[in-house]
C-alpha positions in Angstrom: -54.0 49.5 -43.0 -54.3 50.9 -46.7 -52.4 53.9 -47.5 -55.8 55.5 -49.6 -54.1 58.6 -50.0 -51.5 57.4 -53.2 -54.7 55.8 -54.9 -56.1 59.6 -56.1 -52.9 61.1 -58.0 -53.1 57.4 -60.0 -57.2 57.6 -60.7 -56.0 61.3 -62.3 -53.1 60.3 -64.1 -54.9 57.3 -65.8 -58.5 59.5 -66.0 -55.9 61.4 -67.5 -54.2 59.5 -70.2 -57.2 57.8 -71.3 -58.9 61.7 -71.8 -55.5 62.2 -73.6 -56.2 59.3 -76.2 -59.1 59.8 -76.8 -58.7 63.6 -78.1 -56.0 62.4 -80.2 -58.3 59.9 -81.9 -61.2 62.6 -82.2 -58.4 64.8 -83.9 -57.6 62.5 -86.4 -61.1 61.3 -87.4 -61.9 65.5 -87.6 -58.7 65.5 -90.2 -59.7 62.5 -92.3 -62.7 64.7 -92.5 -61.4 67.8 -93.6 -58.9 65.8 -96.1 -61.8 63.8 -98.1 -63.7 67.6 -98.5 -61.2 69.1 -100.1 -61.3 67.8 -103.9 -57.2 68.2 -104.2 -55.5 65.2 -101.9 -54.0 61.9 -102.5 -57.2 60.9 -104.6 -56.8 63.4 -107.2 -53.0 62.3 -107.5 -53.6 58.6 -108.1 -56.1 59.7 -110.9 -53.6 61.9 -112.5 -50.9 58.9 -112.1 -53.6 56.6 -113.2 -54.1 59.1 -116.7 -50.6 59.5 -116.8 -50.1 55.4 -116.9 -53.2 55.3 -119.3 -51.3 57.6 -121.4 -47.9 55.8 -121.9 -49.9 52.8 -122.1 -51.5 53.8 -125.2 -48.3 55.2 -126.2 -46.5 51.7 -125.7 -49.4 49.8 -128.3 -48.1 52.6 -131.0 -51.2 55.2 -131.0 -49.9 59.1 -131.2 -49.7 61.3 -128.8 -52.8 62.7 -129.5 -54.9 59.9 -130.2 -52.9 58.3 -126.8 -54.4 61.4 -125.1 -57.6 61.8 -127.0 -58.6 58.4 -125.6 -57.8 59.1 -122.1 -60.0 62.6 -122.2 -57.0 64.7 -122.3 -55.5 67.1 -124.8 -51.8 67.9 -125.1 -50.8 71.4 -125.0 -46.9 72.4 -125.5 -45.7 69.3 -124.2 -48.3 68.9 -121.3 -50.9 66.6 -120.6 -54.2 68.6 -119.6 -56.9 66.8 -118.3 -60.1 68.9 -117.0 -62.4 67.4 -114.3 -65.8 69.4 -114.8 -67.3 68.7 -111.5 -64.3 70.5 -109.3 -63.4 72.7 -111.9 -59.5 71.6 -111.9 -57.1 71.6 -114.8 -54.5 68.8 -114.0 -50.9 70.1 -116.3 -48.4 67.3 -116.3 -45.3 67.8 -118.1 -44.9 64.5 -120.5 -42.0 63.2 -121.9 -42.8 62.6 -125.2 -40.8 60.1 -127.8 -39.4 62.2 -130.6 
């Protein structure tokens, strides 16, 4: 004789835990989501790294600081590094430190 009575609470606890995972993966696909929408986020911090490195680059073969930054698509403004994306709109500051 089975004891059918303990096999219910373990169908709900697993039914459970497997409802469980799967809300957690559905929460992090719907914040991947929201994270690529929004234009600021990791990817606009590698492309200002990526200028940044550009700039010290051109820096390193003996260009000026404003040709350096001319060539990257930047100006330099008191010391900072702009660099104006046109399709989100976003001025991207970065405070340089420039050989005197």
């Amino acid at each position: 004789m089975k004891n059918k009575h303990g096999d219910i609470p373990i169908m709900i606890l697993v039914i459970g835990v497997v409802a469980l995972c799967g809300l957690v993966i559905a929460s992090f696909f719907i914040s991947d989501i929201n994270i690529k929408a929004k234009p600021f986020g990791v990817g606009l911090v590698e492309e200002v790294n990526s200028n940044v490195e550009k700039f010290y680059f051109y820096l390193n073969l003996g260009d000026s600081n404003e040709v350096a930054a001319e060539k990257i698509g930047a100006k330099i403004e008191d010391d900072l590094l702009v660099v104006k994306k046109s399709n989100n709109f976003i001025s991207i500051n970065y405070r340089l430190l420039l050989p005197q």
